[in-house]
Structures are given as C-alpha cells and as structure tokens.
mmCIF file of the N, C-alpha and C atoms, coordinates in Angstrom:
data_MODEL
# 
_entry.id   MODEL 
# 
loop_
_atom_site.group_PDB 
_atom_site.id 
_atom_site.type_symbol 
_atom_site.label_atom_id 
_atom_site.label_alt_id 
_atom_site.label_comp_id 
_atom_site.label_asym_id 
_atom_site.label_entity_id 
_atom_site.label_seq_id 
_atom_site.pdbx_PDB_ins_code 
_atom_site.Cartn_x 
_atom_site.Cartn_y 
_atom_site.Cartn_z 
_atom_site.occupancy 
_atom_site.B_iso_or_equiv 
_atom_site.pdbx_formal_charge 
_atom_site.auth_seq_id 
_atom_site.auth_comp_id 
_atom_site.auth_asym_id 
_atom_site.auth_atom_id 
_atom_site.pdbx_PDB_model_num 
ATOM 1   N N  . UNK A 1 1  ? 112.916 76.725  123.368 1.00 0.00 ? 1  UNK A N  1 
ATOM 2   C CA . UNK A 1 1  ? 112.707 77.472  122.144 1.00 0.00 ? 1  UNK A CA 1 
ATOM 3   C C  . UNK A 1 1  ? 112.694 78.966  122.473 1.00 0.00 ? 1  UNK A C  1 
ATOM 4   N N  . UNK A 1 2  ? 113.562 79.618  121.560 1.00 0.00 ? 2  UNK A N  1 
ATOM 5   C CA . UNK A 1 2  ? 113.184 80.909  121.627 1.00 0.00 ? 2  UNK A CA 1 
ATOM 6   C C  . UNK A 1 2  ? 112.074 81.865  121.296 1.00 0.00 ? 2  UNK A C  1 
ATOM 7   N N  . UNK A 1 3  ? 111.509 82.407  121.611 1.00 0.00 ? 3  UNK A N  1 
ATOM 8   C CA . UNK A 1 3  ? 110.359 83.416  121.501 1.00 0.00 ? 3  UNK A CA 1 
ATOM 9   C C  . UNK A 1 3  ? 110.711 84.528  121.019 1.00 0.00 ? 3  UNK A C  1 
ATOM 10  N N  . UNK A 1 4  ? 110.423 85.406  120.272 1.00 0.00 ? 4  UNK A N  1 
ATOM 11  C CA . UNK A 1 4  ? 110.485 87.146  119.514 1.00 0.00 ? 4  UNK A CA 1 
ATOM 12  C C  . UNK A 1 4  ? 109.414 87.091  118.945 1.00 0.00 ? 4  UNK A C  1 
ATOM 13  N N  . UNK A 1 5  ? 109.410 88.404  119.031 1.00 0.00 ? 5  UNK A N  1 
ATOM 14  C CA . UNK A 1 5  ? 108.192 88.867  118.584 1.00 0.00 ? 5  UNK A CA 1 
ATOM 15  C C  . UNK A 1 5  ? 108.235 89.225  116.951 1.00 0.00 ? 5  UNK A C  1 
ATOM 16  N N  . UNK A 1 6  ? 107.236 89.065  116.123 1.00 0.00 ? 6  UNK A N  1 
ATOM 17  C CA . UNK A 1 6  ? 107.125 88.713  115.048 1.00 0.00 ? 6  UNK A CA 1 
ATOM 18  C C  . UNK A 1 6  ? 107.435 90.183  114.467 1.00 0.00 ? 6  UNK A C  1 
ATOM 19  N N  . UNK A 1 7  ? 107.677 91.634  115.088 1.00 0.00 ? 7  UNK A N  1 
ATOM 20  C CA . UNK A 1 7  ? 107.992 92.681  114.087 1.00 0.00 ? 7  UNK A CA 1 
ATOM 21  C C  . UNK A 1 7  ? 109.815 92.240  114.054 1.00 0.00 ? 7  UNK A C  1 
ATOM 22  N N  . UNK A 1 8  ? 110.420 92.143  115.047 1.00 0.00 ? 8  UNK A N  1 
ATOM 23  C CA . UNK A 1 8  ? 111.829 92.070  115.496 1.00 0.00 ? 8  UNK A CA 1 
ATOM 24  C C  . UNK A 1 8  ? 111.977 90.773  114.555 1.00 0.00 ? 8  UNK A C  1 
ATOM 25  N N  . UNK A 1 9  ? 111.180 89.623  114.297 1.00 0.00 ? 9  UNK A N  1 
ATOM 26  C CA . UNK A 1 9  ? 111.315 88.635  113.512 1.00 0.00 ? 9  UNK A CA 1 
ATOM 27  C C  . UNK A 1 9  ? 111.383 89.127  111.795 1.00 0.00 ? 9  UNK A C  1 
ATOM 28  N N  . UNK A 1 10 ? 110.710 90.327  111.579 1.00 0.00 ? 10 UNK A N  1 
ATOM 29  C CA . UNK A 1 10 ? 110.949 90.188  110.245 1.00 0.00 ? 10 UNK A CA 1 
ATOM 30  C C  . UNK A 1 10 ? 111.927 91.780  109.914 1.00 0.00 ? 10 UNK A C  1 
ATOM 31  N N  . UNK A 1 11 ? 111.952 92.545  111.150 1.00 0.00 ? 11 UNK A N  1 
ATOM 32  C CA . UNK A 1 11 ? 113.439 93.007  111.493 1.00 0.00 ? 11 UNK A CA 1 
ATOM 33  C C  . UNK A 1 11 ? 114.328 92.484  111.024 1.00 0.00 ? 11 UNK A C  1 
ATOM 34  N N  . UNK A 1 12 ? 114.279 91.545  111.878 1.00 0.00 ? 12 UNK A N  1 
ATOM 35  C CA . UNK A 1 12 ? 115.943 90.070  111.388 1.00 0.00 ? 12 UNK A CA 1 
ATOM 36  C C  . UNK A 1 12 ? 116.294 90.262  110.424 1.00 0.00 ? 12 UNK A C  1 
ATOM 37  N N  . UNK A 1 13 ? 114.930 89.981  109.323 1.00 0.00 ? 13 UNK A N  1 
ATOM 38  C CA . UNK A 1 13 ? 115.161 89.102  108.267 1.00 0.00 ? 13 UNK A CA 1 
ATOM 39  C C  . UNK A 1 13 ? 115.613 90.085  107.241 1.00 0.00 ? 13 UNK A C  1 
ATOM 40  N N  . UNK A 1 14 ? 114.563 91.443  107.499 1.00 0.00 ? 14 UNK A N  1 
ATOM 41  C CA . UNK A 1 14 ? 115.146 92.233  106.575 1.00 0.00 ? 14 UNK A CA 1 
ATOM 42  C C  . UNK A 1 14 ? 116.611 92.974  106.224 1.00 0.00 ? 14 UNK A C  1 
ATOM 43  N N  . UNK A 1 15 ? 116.832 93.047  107.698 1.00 0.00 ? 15 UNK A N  1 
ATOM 44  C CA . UNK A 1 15 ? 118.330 93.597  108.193 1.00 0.00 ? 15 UNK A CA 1 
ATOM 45  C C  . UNK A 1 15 ? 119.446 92.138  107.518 1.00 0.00 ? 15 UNK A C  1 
ATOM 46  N N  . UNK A 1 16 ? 119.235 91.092  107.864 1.00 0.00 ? 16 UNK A N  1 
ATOM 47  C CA . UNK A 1 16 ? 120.214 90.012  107.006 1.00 0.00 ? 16 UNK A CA 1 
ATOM 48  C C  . UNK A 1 16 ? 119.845 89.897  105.768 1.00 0.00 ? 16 UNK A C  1 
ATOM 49  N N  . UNK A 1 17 ? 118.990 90.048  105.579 1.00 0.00 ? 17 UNK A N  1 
ATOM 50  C CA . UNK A 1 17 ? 118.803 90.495  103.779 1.00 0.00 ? 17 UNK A CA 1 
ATOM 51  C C  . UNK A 1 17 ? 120.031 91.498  102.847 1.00 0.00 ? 17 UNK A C  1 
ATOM 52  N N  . UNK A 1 18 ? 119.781 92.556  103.945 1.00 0.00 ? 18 UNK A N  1 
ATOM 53  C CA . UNK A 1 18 ? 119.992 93.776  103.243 1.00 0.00 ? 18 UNK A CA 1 
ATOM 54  C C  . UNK A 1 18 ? 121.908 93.840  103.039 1.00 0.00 ? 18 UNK A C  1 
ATOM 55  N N  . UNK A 1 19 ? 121.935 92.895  104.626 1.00 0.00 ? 19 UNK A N  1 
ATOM 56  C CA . UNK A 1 19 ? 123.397 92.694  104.888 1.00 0.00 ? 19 UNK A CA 1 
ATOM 57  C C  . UNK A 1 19 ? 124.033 91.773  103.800 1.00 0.00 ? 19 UNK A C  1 
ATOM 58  N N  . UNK A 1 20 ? 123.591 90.444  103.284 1.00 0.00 ? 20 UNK A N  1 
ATOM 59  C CA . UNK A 1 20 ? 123.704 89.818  101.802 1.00 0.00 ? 20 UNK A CA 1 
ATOM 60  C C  . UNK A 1 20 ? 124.077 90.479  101.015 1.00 0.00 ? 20 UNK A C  1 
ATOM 61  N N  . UNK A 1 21 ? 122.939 91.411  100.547 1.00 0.00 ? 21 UNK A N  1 
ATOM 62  C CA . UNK A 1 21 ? 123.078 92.563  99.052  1.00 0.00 ? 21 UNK A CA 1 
ATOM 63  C C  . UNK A 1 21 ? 123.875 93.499  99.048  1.00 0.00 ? 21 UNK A C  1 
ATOM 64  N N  . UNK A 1 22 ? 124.677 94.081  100.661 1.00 0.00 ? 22 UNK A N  1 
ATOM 65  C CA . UNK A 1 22 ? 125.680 94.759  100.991 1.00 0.00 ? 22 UNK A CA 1 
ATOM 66  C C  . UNK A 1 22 ? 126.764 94.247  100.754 1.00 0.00 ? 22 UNK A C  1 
ATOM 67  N N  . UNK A 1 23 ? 127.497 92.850  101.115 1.00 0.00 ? 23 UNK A N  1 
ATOM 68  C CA . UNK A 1 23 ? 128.621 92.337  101.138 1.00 0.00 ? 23 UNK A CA 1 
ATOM 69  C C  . UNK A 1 23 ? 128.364 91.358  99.570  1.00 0.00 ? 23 UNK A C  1 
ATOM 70  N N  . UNK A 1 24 ? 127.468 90.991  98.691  1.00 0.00 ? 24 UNK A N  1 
ATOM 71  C CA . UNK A 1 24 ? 127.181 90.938  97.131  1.00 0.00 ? 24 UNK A CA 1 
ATOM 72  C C  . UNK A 1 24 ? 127.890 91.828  96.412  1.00 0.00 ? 24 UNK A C  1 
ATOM 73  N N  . UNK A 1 25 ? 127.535 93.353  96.614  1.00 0.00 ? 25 UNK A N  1 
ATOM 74  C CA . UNK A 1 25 ? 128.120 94.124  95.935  1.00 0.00 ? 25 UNK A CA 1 
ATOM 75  C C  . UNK A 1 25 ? 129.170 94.752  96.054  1.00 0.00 ? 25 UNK A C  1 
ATOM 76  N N  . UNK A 1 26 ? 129.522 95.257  97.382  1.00 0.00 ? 26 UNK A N  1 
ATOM 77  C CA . UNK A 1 26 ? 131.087 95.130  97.410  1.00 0.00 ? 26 UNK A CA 1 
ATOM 78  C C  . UNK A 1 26 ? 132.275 94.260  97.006  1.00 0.00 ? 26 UNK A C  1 
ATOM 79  N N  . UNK A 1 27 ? 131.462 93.009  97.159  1.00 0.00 ? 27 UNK A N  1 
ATOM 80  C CA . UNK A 1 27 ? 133.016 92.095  96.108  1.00 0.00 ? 27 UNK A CA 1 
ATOM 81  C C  . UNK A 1 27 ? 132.641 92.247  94.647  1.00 0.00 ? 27 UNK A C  1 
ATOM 82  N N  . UNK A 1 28 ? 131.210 92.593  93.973  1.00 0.00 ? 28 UNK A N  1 
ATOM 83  C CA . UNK A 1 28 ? 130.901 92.858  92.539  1.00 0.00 ? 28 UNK A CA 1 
ATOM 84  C C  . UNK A 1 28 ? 131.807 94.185  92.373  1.00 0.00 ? 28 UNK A C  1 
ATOM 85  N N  . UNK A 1 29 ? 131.551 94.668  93.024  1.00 0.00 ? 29 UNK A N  1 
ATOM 86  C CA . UNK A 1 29 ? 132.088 96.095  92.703  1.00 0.00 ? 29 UNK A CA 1 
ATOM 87  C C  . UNK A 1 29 ? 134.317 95.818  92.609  1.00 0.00 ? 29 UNK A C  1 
ATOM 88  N N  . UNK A 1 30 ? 133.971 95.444  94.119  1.00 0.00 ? 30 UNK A N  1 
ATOM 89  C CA . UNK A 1 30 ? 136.251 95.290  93.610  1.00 0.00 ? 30 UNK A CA 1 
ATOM 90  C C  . UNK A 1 30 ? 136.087 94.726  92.401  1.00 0.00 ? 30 UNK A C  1 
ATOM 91  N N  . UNK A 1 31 ? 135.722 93.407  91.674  1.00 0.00 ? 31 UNK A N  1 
ATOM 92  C CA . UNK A 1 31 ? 135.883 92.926  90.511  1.00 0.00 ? 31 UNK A CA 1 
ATOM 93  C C  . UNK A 1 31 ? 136.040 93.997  89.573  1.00 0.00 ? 31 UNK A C  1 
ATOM 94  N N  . UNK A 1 32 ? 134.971 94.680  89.480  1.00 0.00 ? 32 UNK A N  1 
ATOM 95  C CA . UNK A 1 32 ? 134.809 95.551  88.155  1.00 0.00 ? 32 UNK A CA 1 
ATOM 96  C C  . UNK A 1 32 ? 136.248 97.042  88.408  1.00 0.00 ? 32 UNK A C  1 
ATOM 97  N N  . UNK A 1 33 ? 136.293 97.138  89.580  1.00 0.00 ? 33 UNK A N  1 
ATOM 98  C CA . UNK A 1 33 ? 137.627 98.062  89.991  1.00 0.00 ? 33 UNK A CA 1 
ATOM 99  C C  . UNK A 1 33 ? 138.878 97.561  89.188  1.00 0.00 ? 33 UNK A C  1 
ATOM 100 N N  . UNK A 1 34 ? 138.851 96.770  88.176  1.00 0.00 ? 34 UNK A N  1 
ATOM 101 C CA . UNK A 1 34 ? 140.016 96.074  88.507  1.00 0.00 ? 34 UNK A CA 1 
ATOM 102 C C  . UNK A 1 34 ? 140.448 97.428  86.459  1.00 0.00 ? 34 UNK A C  1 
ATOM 103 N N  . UNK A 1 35 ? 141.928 97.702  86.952  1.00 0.00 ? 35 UNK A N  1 
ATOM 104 C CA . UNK A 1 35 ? 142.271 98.398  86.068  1.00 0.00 ? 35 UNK A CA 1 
ATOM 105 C C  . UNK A 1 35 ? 142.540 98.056  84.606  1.00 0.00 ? 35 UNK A C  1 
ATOM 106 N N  . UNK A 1 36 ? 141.874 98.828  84.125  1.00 0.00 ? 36 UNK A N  1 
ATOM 107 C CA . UNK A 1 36 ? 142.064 98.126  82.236  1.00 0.00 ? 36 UNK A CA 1 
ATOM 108 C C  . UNK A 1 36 ? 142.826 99.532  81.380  1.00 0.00 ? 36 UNK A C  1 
ATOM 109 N N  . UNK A 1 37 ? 143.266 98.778  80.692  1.00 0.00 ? 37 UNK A N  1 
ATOM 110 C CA . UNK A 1 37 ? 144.385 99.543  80.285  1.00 0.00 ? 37 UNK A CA 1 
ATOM 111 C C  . UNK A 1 37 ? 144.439 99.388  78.765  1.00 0.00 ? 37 UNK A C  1 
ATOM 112 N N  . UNK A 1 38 ? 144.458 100.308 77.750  1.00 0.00 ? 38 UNK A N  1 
ATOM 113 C CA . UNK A 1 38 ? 144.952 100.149 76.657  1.00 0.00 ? 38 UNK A CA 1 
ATOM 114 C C  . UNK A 1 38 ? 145.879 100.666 75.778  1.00 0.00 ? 38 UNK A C  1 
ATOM 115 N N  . UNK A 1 39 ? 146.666 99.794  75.182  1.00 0.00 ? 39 UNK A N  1 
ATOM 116 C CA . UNK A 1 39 ? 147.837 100.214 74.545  1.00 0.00 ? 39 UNK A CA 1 
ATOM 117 C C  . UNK A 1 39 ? 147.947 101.625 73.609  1.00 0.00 ? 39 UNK A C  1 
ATOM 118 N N  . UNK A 1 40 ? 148.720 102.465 73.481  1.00 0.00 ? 40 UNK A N  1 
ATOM 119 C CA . UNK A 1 40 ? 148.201 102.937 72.538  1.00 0.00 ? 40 UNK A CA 1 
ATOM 120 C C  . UNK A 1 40 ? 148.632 103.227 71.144  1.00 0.00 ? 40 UNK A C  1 
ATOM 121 N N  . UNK A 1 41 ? 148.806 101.887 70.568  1.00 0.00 ? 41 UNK A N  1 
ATOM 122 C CA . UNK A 1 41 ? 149.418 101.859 69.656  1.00 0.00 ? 41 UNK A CA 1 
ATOM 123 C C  . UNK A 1 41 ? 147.908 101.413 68.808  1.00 0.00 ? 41 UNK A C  1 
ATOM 124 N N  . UNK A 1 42 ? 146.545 100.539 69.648  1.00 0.00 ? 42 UNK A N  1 
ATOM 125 C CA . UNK A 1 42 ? 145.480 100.377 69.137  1.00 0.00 ? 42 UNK A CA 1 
ATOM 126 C C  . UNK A 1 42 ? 144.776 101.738 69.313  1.00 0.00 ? 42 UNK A C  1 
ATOM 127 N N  . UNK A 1 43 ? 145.041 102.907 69.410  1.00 0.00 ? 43 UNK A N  1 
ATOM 128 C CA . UNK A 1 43 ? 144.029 103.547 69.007  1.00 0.00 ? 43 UNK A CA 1 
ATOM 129 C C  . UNK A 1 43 ? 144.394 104.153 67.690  1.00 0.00 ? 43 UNK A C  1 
ATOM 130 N N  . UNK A 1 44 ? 143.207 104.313 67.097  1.00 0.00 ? 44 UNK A N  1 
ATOM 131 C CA . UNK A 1 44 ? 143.246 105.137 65.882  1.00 0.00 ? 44 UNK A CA 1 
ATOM 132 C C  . UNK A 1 44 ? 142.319 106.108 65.697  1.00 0.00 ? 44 UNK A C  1 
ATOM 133 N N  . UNK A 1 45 ? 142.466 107.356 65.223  1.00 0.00 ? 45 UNK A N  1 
ATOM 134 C CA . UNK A 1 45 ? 142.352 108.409 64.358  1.00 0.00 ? 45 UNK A CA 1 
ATOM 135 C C  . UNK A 1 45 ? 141.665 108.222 63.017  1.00 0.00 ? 45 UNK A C  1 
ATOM 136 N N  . UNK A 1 46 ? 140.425 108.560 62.796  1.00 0.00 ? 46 UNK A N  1 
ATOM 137 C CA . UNK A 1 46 ? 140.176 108.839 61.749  1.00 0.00 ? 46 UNK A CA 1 
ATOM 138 C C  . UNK A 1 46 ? 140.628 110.435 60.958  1.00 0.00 ? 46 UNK A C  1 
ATOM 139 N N  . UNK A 1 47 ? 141.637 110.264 59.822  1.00 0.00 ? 47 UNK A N  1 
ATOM 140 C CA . UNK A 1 47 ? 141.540 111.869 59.574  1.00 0.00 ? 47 UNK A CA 1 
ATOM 141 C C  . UNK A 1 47 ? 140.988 112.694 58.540  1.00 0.00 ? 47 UNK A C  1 
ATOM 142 N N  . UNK A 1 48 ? 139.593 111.707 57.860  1.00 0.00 ? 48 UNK A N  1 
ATOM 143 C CA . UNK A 1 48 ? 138.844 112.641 57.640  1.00 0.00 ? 48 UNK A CA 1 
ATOM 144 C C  . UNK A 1 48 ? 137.653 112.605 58.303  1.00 0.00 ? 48 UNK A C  1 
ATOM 145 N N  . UNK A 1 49 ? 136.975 111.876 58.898  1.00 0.00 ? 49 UNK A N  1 
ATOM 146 C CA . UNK A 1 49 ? 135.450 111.967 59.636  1.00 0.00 ? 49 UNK A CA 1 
ATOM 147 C C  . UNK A 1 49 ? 136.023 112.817 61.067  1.00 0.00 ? 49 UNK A C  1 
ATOM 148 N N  . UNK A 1 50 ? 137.411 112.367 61.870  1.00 0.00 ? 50 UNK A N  1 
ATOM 149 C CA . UNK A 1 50 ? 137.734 112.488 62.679  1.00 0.00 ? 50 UNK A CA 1 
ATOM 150 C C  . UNK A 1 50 ? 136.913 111.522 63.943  1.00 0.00 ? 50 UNK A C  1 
ATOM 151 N N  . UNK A 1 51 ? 136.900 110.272 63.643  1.00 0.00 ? 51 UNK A N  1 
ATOM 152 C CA . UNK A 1 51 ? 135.989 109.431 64.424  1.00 0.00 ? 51 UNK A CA 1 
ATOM 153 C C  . UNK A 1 51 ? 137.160 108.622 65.309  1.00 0.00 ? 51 UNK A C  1 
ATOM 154 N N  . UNK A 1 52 ? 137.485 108.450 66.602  1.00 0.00 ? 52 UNK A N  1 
ATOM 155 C CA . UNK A 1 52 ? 138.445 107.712 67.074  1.00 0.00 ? 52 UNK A CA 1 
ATOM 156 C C  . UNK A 1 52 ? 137.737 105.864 67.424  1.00 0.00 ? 52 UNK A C  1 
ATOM 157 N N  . UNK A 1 53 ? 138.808 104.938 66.836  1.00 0.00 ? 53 UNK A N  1 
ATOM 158 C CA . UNK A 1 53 ? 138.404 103.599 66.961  1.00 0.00 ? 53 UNK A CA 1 
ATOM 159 C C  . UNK A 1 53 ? 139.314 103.227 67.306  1.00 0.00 ? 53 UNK A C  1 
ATOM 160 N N  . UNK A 1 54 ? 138.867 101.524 67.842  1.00 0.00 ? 54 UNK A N  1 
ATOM 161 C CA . UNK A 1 54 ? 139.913 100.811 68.185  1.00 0.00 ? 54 UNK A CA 1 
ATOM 162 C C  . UNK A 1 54 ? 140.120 99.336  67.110  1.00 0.00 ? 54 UNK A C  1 
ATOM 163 N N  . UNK A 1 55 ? 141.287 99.494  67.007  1.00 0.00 ? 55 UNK A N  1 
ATOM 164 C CA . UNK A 1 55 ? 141.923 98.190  65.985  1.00 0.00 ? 55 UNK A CA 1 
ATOM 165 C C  . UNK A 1 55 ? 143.009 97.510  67.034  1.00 0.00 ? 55 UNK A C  1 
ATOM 166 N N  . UNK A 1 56 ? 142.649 96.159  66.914  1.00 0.00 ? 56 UNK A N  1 
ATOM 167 C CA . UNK A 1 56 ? 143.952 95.632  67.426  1.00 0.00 ? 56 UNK A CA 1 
ATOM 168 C C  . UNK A 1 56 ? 144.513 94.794  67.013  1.00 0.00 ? 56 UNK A C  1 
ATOM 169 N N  . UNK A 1 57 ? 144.353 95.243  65.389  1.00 0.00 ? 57 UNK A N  1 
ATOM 170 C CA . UNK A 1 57 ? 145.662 94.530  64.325  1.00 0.00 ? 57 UNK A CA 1 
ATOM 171 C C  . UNK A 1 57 ? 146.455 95.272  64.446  1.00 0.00 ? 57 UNK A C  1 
ATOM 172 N N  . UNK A 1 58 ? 147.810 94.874  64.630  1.00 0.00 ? 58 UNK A N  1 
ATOM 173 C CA . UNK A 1 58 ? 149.414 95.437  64.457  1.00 0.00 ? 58 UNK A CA 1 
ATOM 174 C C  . UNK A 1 58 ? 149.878 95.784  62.914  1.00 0.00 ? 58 UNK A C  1 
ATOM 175 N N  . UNK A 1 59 ? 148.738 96.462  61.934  1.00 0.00 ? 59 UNK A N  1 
ATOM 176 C CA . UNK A 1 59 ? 148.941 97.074  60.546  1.00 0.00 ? 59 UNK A CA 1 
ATOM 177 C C  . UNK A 1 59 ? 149.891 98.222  60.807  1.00 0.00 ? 59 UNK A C  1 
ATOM 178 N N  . UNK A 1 60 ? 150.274 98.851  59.494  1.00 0.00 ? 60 UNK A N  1 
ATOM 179 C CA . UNK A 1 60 ? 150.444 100.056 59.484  1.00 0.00 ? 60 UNK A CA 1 
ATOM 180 C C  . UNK A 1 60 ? 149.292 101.311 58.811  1.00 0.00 ? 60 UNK A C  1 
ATOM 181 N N  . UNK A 1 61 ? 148.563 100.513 58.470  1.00 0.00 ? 61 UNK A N  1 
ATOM 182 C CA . UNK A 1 61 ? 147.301 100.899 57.248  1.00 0.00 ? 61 UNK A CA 1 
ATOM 183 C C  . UNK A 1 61 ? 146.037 100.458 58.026  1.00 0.00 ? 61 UNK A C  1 
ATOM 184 N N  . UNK A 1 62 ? 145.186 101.185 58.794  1.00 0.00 ? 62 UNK A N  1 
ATOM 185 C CA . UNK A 1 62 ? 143.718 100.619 59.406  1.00 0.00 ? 62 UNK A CA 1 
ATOM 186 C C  . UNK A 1 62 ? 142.834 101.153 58.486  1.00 0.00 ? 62 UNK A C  1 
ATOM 187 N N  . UNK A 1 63 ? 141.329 100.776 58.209  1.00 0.00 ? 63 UNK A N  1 
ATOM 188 C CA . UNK A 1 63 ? 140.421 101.515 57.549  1.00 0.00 ? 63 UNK A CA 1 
ATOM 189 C C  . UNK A 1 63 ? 139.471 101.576 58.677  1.00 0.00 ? 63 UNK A C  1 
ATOM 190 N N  . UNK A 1 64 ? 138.723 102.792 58.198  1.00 0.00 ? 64 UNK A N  1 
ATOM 191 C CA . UNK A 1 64 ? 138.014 103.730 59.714  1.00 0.00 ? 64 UNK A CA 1 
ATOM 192 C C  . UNK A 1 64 ? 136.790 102.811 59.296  1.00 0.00 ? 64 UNK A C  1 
ATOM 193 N N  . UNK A 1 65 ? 136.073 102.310 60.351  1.00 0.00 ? 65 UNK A N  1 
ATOM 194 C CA . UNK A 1 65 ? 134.645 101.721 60.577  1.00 0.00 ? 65 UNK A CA 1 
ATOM 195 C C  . UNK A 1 65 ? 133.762 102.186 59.945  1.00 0.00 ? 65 UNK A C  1 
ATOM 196 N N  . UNK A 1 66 ? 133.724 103.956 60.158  1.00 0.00 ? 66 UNK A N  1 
ATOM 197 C CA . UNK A 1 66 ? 132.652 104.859 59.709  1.00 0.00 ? 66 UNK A CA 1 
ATOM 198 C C  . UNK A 1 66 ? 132.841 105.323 58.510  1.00 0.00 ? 66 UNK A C  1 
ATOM 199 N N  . UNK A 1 67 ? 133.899 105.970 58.019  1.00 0.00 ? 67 UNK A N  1 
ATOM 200 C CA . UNK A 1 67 ? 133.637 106.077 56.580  1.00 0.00 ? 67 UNK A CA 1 
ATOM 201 C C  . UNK A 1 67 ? 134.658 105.305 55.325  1.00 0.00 ? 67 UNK A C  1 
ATOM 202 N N  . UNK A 1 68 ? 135.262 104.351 55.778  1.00 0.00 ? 68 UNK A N  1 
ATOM 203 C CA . UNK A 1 68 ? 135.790 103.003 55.228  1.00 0.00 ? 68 UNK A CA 1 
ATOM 204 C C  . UNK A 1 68 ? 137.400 103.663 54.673  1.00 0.00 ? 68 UNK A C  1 
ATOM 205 N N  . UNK A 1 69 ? 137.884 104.973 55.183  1.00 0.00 ? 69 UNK A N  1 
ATOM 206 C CA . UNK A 1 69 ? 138.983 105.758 54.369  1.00 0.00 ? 69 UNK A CA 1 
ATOM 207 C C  . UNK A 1 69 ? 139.834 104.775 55.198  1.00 0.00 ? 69 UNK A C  1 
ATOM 208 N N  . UNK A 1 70 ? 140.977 104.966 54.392  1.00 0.00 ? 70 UNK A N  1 
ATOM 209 C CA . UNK A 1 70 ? 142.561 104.091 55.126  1.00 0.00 ? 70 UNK A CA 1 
ATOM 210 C C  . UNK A 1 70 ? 142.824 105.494 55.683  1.00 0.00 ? 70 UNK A C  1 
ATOM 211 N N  . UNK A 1 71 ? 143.729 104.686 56.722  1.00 0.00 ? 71 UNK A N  1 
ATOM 212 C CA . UNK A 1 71 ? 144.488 105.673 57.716  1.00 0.00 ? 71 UNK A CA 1 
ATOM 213 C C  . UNK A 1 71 ? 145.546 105.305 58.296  1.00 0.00 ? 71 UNK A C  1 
ATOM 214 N N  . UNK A 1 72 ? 146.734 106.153 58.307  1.00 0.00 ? 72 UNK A N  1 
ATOM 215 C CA . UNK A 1 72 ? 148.141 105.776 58.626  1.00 0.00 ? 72 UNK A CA 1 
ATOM 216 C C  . UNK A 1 72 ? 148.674 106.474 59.801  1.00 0.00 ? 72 UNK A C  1 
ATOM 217 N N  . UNK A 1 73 ? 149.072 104.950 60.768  1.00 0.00 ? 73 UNK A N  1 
ATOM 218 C CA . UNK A 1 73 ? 149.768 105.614 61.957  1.00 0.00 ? 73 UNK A CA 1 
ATOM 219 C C  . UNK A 1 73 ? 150.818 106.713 61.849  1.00 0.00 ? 73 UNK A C  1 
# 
C-alpha cells in the first residue's frame, strides 16, 4: 500500500478536481463557439418607434412588436 501524506492527499484531490472543471469547460465553451448566423432578410426595422426585431415569416408586410405599426421591407 501506498502511503502520502494527508496535505499532498487532499493536494491530489483538489488539483484533479480543478483539472475536471478545466477540461468541463473548455468543451462547454467550443460548443457555445459555434457560429450563428442570421439571414438578413429576418431583420426588421421599425420606422416609426425605430425598434429593430426579428420575424422569420417570409411576409412582405411585418407588424412591429412594440408599437403594433405595419412595416414594409
């Protein structure tokens, strides 16, 4: 059996701990890296509040969220 001493024992533990939550978040993190992209045919213009939203009905006519006016691409 091996013997260590009980600070180097929870040394270990903390150091492989920490090493877990290191290599956890580096693959969390590439995930969220991953590029998003939007068209921009969904954004819209409000042109009287001037509020920008997103619709991703293929209309020609959107109505703005905020103050309910129609608005034309």
């Amino acid at each position: 059996m091996i013997s260590i001493d009980f600070s180097l024992g929870v040394s270990l533990y903390i150091l492989l701990f920490l090493n877990l939550i290191l290599i956890i978040w580096l693959f969390s993190k590439k995930q969220k890296d991953k590029d998003l992209s939007l068209d921009q045919r969904f954004i819209w213009f409000c042109s009287v509040c001037t509020y920008t939203y997103i619709n991703t009905k293929e209309d020609t006519i959107s109505t703005c969220p905020r103050c309910s006016s129609y608005n034309k691409k």
